[in-house]
N, C-alpha and C positions, 0 to 999 in steps of 0.2 A: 538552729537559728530559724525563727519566725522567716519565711519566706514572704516577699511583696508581692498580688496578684495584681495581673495589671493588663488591659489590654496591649497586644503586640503591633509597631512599628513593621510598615514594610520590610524594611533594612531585619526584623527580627525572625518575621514571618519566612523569610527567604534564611533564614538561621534555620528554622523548624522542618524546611524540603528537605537543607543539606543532610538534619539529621536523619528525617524519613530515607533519602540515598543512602547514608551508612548503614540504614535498618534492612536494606536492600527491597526498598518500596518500589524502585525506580519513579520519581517523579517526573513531573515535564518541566521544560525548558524554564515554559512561560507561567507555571503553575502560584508563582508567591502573588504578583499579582492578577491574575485571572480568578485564583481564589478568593481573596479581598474583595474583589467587585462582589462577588455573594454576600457577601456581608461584612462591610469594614470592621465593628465590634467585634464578631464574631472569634476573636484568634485567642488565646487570651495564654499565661505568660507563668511561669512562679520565679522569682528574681532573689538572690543573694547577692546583697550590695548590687553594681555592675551586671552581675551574670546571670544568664538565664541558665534555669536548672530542669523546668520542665517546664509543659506545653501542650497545649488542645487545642482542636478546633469545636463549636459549640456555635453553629450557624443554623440562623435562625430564618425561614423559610413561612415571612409571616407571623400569625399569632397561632398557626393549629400543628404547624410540624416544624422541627428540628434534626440535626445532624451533628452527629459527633465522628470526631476525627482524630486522624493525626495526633493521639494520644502516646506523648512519649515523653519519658525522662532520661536527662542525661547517666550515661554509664555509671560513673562516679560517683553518683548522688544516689542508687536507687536504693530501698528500703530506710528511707527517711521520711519518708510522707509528703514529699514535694509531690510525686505525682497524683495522691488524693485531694490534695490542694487543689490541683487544677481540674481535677475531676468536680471535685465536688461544686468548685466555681463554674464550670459549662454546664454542668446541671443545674444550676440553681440561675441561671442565665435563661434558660429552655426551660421553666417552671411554668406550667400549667397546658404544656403541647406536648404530643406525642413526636417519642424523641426515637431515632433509626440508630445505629450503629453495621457496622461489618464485622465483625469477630472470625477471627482464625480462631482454630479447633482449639488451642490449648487455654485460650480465655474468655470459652462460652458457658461453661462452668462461674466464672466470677460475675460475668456480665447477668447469668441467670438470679442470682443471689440479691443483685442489683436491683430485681424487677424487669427485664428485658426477656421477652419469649423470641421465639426462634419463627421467621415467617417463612424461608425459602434458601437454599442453596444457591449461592454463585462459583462456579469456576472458572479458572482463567486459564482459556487455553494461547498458545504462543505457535507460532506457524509462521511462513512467507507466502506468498500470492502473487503472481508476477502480474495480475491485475491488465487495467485498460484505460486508454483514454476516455475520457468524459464523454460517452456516443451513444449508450443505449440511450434508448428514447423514454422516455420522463424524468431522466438525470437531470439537473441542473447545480451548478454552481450556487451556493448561499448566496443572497445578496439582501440587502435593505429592502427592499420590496416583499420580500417573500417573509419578511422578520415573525410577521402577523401572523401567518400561517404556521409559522413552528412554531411558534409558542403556544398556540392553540393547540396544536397536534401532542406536545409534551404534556398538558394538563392532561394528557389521557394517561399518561405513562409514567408521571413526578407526583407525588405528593402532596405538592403547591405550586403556585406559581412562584415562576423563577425568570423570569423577562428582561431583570437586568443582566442575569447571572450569565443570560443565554446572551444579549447580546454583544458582550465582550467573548464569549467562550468561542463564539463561531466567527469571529474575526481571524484575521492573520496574524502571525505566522498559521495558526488552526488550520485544514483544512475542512472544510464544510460542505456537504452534497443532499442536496435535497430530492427525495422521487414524485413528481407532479404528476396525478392522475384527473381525468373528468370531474372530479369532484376537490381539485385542492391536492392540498400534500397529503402522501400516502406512506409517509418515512424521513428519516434523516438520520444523515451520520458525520460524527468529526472522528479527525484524524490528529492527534498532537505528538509533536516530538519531545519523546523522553531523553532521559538520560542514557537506555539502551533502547533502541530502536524506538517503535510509535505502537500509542494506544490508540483503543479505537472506543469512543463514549461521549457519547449516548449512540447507542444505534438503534434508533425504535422504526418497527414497520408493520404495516399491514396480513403480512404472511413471510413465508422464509424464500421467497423469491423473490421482493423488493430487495430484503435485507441484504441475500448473497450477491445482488445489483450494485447496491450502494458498498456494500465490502468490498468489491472488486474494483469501484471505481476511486475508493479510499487507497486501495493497494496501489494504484496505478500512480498517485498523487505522492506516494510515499515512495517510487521507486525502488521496489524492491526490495524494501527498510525490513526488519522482523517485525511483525506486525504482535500485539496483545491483547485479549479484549474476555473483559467478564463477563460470562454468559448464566443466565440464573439455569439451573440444572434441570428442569421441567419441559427447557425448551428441544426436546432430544430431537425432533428433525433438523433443527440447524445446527445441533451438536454434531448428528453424523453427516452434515456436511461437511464439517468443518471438519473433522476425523477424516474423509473421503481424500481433502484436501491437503491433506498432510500435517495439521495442527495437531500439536500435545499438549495436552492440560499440564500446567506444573505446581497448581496449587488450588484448595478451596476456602472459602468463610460463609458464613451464614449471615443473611440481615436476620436480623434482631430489631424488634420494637420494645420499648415501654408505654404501655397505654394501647388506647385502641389502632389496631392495624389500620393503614388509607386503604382504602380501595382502587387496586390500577389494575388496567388493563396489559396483567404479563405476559399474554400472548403476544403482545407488542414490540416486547422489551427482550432482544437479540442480544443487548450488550449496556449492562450499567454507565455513565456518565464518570462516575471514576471514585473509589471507594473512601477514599478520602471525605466526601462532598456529600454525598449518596447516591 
């Protein structure tokens, strides 16, 4: 049966985490609408009669970059081409911008085939941190005032700007910590509660001593939660911190482009914003 493509309903979107959770994604709490503010169109759907059968994310980040997600088909349905459907709709959504994805090992093969090269490793290491109160000095708490300056600070480190995306992501429940130097912001990081324990994304900083600053003071925020966070594989000094630390990596993917690669600054980037998203 002809599936319906269709942009997804909040109420659907929060359909699509649940199944990311059975996929064992661990999503966040707050992730169906925190996702949506990036891009309401952005979800999009393949329906028989009533039911959704499969599902992408296909958010658009402007007119020069894109992100693909959350790519899944119901158990039951799969090798019927529902999930080409909705492939082929988020791509055809994101036509004429350079599009990211995350790829696990077993479908960077397909994704190649696609058109998508391979730019950088991410691994996700998992650890606890019994962390600190909010005291080193250039930590601050997120607030409205400072919105300006992280947003300007992530165009060094995102692909595009993302301003709305940012300021619902770094609200509450989120936790959000920003490190303020002589010059402005010198890093930020959130904290979100998943379904097991909390992720930590975006962590961008100046060197791996802000970064393990703002980690520690995320840990402290999370109480002693297990803490996860993607770190692109390049960045091996705060890798072997975080190995020092007692964190073990339990899985990897690669970003993948089609088109031209953006230019960021990945000496920045301690911990991806959340692979879903980009």
């Amino acid at each position: 049966m002809k599936p319906i493509i269709r942009t997804l309903s909040l109420q659907e979107l929060a359909l699509l985490v649940d199944w990311a959770a059975a996929e064992g994604w661990n999503p966040g709490h707050e992730d169906p609408a925190m996702f949506q503010a990036a891009d309401p169109e952005g979800f999009i759907g393949a329906f028989v009669g009533d039911d959704m059968v499969a599902a992408i994310s296909a958010v658009a980040y402007g007119s020069e970059f894109g992100f693909i997600g959350l790519y899944i088909c119901r158990p039951d349905m799969r090798g019927m081409s529902y999930g080409k459907a909705v492939w082929d709709a988020g791509m055809k959504r994101l036509s004429g911008r350079t599009v990211g994805l995350d790829g696990v090992a077993e479908q960077q093969a397909n994704y190649r085939r696609k058109g998508f090269a391979p730019a950088y490793e991410t691994i996700r290491f998992t650890g606890r941190m019994a962390g600190q109160p909010v005291r080193a000095d250039g930590l601050r708490m997120i607030t409205t005032q400072l919105l300006s300056g992280i947003v300007a600070y992530d165009a060094h480190c995102f692909p595009a700007p993302r301003g709305t995306f940012l300021k619902r992501w770094l609200q509450e429940p989120h936790h959000g910590l920003a490190a303020i130097g002589s010059r402005g912001v010198t890093g930020f990081g959130v904290a979100r509660r998943c379904r097991s324990g909390f992720k930590i994304g975006p962590l961008f900083a100046d060197d791996t001593e802000i970064a393990l600053q703002l980690l520690e003071g995320l840990a402290g925020a999370c109480e002693g939660g297990e803490l996860h966070i993607d770190v692109p594989a390049d960045n091996a000094g705060f890798i072997t911190a975080l190995d020092a630390a007692g964190f073990a990596p339990t899985f990897t993917t690669t970003r993948m482009y089609k088109g031209p690669a953006p230019e960021l600054d990945l000496r920045r980037v301690f911990g991806v914003t959340t692979l879903e998203l980009g």
